[in-house]
N, C-alpha and C positions, 0 to 999 in steps of 0.2 A: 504494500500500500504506500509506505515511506517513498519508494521508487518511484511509483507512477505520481505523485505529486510535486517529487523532486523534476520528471523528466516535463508536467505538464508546466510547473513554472518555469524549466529551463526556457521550453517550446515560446513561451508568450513575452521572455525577456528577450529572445531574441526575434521575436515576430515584430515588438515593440521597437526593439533597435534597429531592425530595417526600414520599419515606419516612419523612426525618427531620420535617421537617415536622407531616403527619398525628399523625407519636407524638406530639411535644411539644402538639398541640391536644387529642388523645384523652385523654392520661393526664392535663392540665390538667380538661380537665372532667371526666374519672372522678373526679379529687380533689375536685373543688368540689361534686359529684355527693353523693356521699361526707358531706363534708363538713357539706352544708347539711342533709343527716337528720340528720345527730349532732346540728345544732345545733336542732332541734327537740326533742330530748328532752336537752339539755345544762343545766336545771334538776333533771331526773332524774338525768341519771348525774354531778353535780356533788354532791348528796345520797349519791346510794349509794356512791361514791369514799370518801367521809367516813369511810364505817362499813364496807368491803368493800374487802381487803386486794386481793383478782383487782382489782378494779374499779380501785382504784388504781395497781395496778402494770398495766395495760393504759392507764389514760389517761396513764400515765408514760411509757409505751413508743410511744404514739401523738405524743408530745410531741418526745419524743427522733427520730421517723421522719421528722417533719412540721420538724425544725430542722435534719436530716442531709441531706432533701433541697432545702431551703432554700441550704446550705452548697452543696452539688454542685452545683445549679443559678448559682449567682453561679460558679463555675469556669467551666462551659460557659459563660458569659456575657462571661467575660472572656477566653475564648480563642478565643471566634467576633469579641472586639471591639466587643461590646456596650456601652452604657452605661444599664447600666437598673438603677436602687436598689435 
């Protein structure tokens, strides 16, 4: 009985770990995804920011999203025992 408990929690710690896994590569490249269109037109919306109160306060907010999850991500980092800058 010990065994099959032992092997079913092995089973779901590592089902878990693959889980985890996948999201942190998926949402990595959604973000870069993401990301690398902005910075195509990041001449553009650096101009219209300028003069375009929405514009500004969304590139504000993107600013603020992209250094919150910067901040969370070094937590998880330091509590899996990672040493990554």
């Amino acid at each position: 009985m010990t065994d099959k408990l032992l092997q079913e929690n092995r089973g779901k710690l590592l089902r878990n770990l693959a889980l985890s896994t996948q999201t942190v590569i998926a949402c990595g490249h959604a973000m870069r995804v993401t990301v690398a269109d902005m910075l195509q037109d990041f001449d553009n919306i650096r101009a219209v920011s300028a003069s375009d109160p929405q514009a500004l306060r969304l590139c504000e907010a993107l600013e603020r999203a992209i250094e919150d999850n910067t901040a969370q991500n070094r937590q998880v980092f330091q509590i899996l025992g990672l040493d990554i800058a």
